[in-house]
LOBA-445469 format. One record per residue (C-alpha): x, y negated, z negated. Coordinates in Angstrom, 3 decimals, decimal comma. Example, Ala and Ser with C-alpha at 12.3 -4.5 7.8 and 13.67 -1.06 7.14 Angstrom:
% residues 2
[[12,300; 4,500; -7,800]]
[[13,670; 1,060; -7,140]]
//
This chain:
% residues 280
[[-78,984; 58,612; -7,247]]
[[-78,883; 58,645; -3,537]]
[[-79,370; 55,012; -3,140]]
[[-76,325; 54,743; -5,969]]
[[-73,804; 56,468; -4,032]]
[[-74,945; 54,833; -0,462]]
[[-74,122; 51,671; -2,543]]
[[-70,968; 52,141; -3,631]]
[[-69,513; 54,471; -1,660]]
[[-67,619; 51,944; 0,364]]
[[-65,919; 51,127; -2,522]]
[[-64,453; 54,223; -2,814]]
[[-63,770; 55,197; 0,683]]
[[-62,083; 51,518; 1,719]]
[[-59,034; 52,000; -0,086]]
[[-58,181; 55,604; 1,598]]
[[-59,363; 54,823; 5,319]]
[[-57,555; 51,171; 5,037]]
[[-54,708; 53,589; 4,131]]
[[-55,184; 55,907; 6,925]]
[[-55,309; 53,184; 9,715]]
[[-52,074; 51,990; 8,554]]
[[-50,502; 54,984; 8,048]]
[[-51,724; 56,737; 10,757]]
[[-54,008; 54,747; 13,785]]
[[-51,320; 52,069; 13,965]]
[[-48,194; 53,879; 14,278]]
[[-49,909; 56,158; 16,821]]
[[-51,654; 53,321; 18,630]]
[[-47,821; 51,495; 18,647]]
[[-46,501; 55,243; 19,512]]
[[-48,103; 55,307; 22,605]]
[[-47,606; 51,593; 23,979]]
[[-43,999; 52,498; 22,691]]
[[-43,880; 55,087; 24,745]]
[[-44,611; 52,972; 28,312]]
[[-41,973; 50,923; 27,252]]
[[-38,006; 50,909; 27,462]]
[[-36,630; 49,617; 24,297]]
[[-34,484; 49,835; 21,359]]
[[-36,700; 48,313; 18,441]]
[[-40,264; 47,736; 18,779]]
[[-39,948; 44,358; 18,428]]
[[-37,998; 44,044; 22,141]]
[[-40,193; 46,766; 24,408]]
[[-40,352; 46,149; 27,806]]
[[-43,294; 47,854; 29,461]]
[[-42,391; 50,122; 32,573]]
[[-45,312; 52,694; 32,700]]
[[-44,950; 56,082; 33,463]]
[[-41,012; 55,862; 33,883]]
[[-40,208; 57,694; 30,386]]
[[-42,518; 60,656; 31,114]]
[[-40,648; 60,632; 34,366]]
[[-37,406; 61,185; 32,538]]
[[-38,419; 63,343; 30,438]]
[[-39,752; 65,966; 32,813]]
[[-37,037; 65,678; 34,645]]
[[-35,076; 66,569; 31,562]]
[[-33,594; 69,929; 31,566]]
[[-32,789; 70,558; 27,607]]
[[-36,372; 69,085; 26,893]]
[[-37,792; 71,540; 29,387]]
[[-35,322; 74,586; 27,759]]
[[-36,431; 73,534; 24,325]]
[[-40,282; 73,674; 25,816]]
[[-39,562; 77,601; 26,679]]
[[-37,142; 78,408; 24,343]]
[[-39,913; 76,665; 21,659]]
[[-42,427; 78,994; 23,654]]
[[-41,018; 82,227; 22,875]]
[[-39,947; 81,504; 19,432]]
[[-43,722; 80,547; 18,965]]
[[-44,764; 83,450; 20,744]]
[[-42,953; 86,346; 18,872]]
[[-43,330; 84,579; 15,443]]
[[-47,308; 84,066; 15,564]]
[[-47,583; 88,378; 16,717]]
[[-45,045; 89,144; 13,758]]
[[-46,231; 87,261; 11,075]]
[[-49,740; 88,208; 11,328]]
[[-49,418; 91,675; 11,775]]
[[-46,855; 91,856; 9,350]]
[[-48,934; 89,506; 6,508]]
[[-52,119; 91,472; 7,379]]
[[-50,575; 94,772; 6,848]]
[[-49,134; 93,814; 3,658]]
[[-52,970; 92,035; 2,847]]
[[-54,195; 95,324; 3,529]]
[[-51,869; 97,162; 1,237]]
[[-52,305; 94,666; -1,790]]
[[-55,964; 95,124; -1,913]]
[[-56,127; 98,915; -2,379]]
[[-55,309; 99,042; -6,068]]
[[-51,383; 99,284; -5,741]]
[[-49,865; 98,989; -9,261]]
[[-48,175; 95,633; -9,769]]
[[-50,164; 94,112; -6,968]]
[[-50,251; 90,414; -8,920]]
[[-46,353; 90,078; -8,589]]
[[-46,208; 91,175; -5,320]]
[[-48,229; 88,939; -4,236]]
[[-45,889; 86,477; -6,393]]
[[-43,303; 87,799; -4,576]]
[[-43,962; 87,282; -1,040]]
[[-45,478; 84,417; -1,524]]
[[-42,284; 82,298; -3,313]]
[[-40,608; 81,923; -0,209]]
[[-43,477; 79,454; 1,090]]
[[-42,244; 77,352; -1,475]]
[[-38,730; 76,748; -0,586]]
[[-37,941; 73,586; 1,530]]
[[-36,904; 73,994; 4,963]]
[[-33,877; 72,782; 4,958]]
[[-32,212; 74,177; 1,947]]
[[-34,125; 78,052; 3,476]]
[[-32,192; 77,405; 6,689]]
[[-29,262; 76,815; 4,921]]
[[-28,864; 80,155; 2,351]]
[[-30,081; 82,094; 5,279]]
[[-27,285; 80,839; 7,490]]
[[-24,662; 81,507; 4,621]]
[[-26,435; 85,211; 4,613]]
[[-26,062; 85,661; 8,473]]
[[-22,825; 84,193; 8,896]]
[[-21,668; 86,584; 5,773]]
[[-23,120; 89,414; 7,423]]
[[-21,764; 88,710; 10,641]]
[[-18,188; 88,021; 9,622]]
[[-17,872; 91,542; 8,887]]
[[-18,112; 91,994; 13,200]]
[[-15,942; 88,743; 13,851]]
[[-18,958; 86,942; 14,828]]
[[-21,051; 83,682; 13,920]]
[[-24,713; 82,403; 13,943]]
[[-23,960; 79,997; 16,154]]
[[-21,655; 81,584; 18,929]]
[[-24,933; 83,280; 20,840]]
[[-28,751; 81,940; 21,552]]
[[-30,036; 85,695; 21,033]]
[[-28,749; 85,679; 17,465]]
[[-29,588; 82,288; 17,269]]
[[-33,011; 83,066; 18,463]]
[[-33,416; 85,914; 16,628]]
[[-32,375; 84,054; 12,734]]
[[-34,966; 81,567; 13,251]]
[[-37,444; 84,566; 13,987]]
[[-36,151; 86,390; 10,288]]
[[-35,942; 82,554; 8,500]]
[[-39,694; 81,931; 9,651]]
[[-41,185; 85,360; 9,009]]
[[-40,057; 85,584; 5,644]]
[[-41,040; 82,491; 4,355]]
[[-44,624; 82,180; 5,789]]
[[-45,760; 86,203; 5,636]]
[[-46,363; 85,270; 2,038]]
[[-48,996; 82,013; 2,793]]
[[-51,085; 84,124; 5,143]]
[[-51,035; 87,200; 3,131]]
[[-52,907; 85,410; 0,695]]
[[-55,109; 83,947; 3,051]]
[[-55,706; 87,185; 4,514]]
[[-56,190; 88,751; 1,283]]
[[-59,189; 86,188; 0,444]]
[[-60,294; 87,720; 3,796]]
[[-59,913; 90,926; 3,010]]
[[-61,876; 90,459; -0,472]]
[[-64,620; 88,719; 1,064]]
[[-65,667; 91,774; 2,891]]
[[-68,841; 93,638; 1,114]]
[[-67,311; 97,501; 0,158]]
[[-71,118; 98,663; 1,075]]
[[-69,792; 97,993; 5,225]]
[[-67,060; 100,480; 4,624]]
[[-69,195; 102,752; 2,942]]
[[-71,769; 102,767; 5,579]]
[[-69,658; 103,371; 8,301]]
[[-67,688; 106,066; 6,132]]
[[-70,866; 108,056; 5,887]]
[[-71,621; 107,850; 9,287]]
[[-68,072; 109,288; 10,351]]
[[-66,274; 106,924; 11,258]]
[[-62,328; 107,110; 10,152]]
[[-60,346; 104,812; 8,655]]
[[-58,780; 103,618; 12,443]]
[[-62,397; 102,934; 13,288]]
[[-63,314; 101,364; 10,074]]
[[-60,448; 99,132; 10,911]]
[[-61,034; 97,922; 14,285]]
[[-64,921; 97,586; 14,175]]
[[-65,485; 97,045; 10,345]]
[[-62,486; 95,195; 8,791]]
[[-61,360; 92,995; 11,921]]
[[-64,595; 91,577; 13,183]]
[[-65,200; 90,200; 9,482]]
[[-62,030; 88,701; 9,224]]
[[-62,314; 86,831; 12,128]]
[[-62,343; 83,412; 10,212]]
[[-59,027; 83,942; 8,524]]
[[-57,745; 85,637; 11,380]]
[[-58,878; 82,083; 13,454]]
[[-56,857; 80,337; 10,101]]
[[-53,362; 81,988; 10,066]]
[[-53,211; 81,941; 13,835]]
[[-53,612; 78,133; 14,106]]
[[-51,005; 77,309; 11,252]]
[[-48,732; 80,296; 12,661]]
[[-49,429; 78,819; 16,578]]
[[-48,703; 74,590; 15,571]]
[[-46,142; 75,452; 12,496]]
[[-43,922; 77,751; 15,333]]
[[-44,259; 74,719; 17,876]]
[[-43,656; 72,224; 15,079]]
[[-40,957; 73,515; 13,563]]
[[-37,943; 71,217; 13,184]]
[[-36,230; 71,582; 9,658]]
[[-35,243; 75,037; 9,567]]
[[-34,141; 74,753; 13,551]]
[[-31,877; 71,537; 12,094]]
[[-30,200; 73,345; 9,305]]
[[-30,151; 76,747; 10,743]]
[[-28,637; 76,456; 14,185]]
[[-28,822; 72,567; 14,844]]
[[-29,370; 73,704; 18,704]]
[[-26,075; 75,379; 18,954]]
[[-24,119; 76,899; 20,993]]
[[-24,853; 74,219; 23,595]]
[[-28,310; 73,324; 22,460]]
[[-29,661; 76,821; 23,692]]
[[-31,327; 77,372; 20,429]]
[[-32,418; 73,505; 20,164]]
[[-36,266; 73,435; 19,700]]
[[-39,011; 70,892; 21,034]]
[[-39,290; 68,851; 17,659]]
[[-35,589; 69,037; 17,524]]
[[-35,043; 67,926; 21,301]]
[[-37,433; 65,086; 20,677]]
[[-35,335; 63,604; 17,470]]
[[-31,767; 64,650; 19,356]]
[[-33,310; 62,223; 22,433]]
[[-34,474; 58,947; 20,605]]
[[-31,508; 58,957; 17,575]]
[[-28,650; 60,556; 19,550]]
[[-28,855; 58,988; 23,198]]
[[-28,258; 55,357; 23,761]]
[[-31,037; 53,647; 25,476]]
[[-33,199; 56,697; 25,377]]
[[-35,575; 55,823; 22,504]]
[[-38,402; 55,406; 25,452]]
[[-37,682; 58,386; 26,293]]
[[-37,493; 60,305; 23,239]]
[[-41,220; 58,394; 22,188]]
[[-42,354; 60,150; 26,159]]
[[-41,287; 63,410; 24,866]]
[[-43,370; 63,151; 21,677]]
[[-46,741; 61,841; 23,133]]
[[-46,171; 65,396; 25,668]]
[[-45,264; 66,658; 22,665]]
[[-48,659; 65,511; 20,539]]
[[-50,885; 66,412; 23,473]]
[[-49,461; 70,226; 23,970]]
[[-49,835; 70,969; 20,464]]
[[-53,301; 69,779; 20,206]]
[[-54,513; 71,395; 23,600]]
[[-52,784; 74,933; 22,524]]
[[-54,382; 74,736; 18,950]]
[[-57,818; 73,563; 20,117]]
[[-58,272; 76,489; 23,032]]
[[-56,774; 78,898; 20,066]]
[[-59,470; 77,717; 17,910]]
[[-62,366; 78,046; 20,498]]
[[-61,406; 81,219; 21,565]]
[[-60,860; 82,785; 17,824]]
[[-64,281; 80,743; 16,936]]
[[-66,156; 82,326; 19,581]]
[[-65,426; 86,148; 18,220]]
[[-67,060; 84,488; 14,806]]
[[-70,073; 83,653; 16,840]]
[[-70,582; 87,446; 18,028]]
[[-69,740; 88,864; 15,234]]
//
């Protein structure tokens, strides 16, 4: 059987890697050339080096939309998983109706970006009108709608994640350290948390990349306004190479800086969460 599938199994896996070097390799192979280059297809780049990164650090809405980005990240990743964990915690102690709550908060998740940041903007705007103000007239409540728009669609996906957590738990840990005294604070902090360390390590890398990420709500939400103080990195990035003449080098720069910060901030998230698996 063994010798079977070491026999075949190229068959199988060709198709799919063929299909990930072109769809992926090559574009970010060409990405990164393209981004050394100053150009306005890829069939006329010019190579100048470093010039682009230049530019774009030298860019001040790319390095607003880096803090701006920053914060939004920051408060969203603390609120949804504090939020989605107490509701986890909640849904797992034999509430009535627990199956469509669950439902519940979890349908958002399934609404596209664009269309969420959309209704929600009718719903602020509507709200707002009542006070002779808009969305899009101030950064805080700019700021502040992408926080609500975010938190209520993705509390649902890492409830249930945490949930699975939660479940995974043997009830004879609890039990233990109920006997011995300990409260349910305690039972909390050095019983529940320590074994939920691997979904903890889970929702805080797709909270951490999905809050840097995070384009399509910022786009239909805000769009960047009032005077791109509400404009995100992914936003900034697309605004650069489709919206500025001759700045498509640039704009390619700003996503390789882009590529690399994301993937250093989620891989020291993920050693440090991974290590608190190892004690425990």
């Amino acid at each position: 059987m063994e010798k079977s599938i070491k026999s075949y199994f190229p068959i199988f896996l060709g198709p799919t890697f063929l299909a990930f070097i072109i769809g992926f390799i090559v574009p970010f192979l060409m990405g990164l050339y393209l981004s050394l280059c100053d150009f306005r297809t890829a069939a006329d780049a010019k190579f100048i080096g470093l010039g682009n990164f230049v530019k774009a650090f030298q860019d001040g809405e790319f390095l607003h939309a880096f803090v701006f980005t920053a914060l939004f990240t920051l408060t969203t990743v603390i609120l949804i998983n504090v939020l989605a964990f107490a509701v986890a915690m909640v849904l797992t102690n034999n509430v009535p109706g627990t199956n469509i709550f669950r439902t519940t908060f979890f349908m958002p998740n399934l609404i596209g970006g664009i269309v969420l940041g959309y209704i929600w903007q009718l719903v602020f705007n509507g709200i707002l009108s009542r006070y002779d103000l808009a969305l899009k007239i101030s950064a805080k409540f700019g700021f502040w709608g992408l926080v609500v728009v975010i938190c209520w669609q993705q509390i649902g996906y890492m409830m249930i994640i945490y949930i699975a957590g939660l479940q995974s738990i043997p009830s004879s840990l609890n039990e233990a350290a109920a006997i011995d005294g300990a409260n349910s604070w305690q039972r909390l902090w050095s019983v529940t948390i320590p074994n939920m360390m691997p979904s903890i390590t889970i929702c805080l890398f797709l909270t951490l990349t999905n809050g840097f990420k995070l384009f399509d709500q910022n786009l239909s939400l805000t769009a960047g306004e009032p005077m791109k103080q509400t404009e995100m990195l992914a936003l900034n990035i697309f605004n650069t190479f489709y919206s500025r003449v001759g700045y498509q080098g640039v704009g390619q720069a700003k996503a390789v800086i882009f590529f690399v910060l994301v993937v250093a901030l989620g891989l020291i998230q993920l050693k440090m969460t991974r290590s608190r698996e190892v004690q425990q």
